[in-house]
C-alpha positions as CSV (number, residue, x, y, z in Angstrom):
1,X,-7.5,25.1,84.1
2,X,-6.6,28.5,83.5
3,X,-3.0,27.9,84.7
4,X,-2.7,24.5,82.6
5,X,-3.6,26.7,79.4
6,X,-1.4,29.7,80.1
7,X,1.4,27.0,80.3
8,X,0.3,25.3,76.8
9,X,-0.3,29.0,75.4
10,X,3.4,30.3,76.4
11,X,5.0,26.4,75.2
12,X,3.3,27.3,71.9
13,X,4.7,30.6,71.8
14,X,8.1,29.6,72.6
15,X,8.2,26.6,69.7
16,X,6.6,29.3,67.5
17,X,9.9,31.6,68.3
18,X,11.8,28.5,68.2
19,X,11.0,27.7,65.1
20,X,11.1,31.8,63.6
21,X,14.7,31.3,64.9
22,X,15.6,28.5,63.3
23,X,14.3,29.3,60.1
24,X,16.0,32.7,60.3
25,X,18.9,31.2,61.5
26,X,19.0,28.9,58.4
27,X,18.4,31.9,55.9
28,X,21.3,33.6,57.1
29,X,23.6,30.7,56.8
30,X,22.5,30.2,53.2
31,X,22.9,33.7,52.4
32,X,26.7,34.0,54.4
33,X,27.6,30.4,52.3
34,X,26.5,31.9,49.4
35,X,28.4,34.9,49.4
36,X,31.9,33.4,51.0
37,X,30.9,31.0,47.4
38,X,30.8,34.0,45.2
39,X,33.8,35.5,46.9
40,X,36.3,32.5,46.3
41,X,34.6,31.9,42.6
42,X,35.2,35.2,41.6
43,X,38.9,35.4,43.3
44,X,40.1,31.7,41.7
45,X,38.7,33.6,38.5
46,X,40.8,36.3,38.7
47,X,43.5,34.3,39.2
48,X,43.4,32.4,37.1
49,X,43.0,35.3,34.6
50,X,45.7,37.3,35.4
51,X,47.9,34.6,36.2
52,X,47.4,33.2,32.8
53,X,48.3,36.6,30.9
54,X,50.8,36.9,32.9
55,X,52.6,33.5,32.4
56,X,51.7,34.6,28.9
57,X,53.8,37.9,29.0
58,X,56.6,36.3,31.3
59,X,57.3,33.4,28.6
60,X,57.9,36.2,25.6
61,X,60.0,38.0,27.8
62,X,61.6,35.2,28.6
63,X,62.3,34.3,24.7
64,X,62.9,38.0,24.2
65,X,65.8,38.0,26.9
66,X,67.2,34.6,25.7
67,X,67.7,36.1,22.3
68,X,69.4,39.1,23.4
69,X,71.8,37.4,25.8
70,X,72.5,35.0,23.3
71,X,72.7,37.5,21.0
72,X,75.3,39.2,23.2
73,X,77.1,35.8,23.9
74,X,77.0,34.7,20.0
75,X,75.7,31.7,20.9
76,X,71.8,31.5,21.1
77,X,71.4,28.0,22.7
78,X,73.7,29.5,25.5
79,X,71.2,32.3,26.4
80,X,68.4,29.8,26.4
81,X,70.2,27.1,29.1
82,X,71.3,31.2,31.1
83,X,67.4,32.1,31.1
84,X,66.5,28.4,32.4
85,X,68.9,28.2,35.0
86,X,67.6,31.6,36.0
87,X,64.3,30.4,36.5
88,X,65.8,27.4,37.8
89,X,66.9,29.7,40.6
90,X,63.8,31.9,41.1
91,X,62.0,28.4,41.6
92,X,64.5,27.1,44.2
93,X,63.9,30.2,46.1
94,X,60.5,30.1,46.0
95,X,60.3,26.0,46.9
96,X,62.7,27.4,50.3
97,X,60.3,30.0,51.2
98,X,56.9,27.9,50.7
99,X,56.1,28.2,54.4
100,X,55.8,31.8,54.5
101,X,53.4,32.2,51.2
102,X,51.4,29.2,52.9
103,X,50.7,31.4,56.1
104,X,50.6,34.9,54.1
105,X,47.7,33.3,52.1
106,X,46.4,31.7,54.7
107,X,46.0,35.0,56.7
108,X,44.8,36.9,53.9
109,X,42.2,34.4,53.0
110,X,40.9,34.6,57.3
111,X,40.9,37.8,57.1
112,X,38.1,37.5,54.4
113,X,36.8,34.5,55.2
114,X,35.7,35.3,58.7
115,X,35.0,39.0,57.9
């Protein structure tokens, strides 16, 4: 019998670890979720942030530099429809090169993802 309850002695003991390691398994898990959470929450925050101010800045600059070239040009409408079909531009550039700031972000956001 002695063999029979060494067997059911070191079966117990390896559920018991088993178990231990599943549970700390588990806890860790939680733990990484939670802070890859915490990371994005706090980045889209940012963002959103200082993208916002500085959507905020760009539109007065924006008005500020339509005034002065249509102050230049005597003709303020004109200096508006310059400043639009400047941004116009920056947009088109930026639509052409979505690709590469797809795969920039997408690296920079492995690189902390899986770090």
């Amino acid at each position: 019998m002695s063999v029979i309850d060494s067997l059911n002695t070191s079966s117990n003991n390896a559920v018991d670890a088993g178990e231990k390691y599943l549970k700390s398994s588990h806890d860790y898990y939680r733990l990484k979720i939670f802070q890859q959470l915490s990371i994005s929450i706090s980045m889209v925050f940012k963002a959103v942030a200082i993208g916002g101010l500085a959507i905020i800045g760009l539109a007065f600059m924006a008005i500020a530099l339509a005034f002065y070239i249509g102050s230049l040009l005597d003709n303020f409408a004109l200096g508006f429809v310059i400043v639009g079909l400047v941004f116009i531009a920056i947009s088109t550039i930026i639509f052409f090169l979505r690709s590469h700031i797809n795969n920039g972000v997408v690296k920079k956001m492995s690189k902390k993802f899986f770090d």
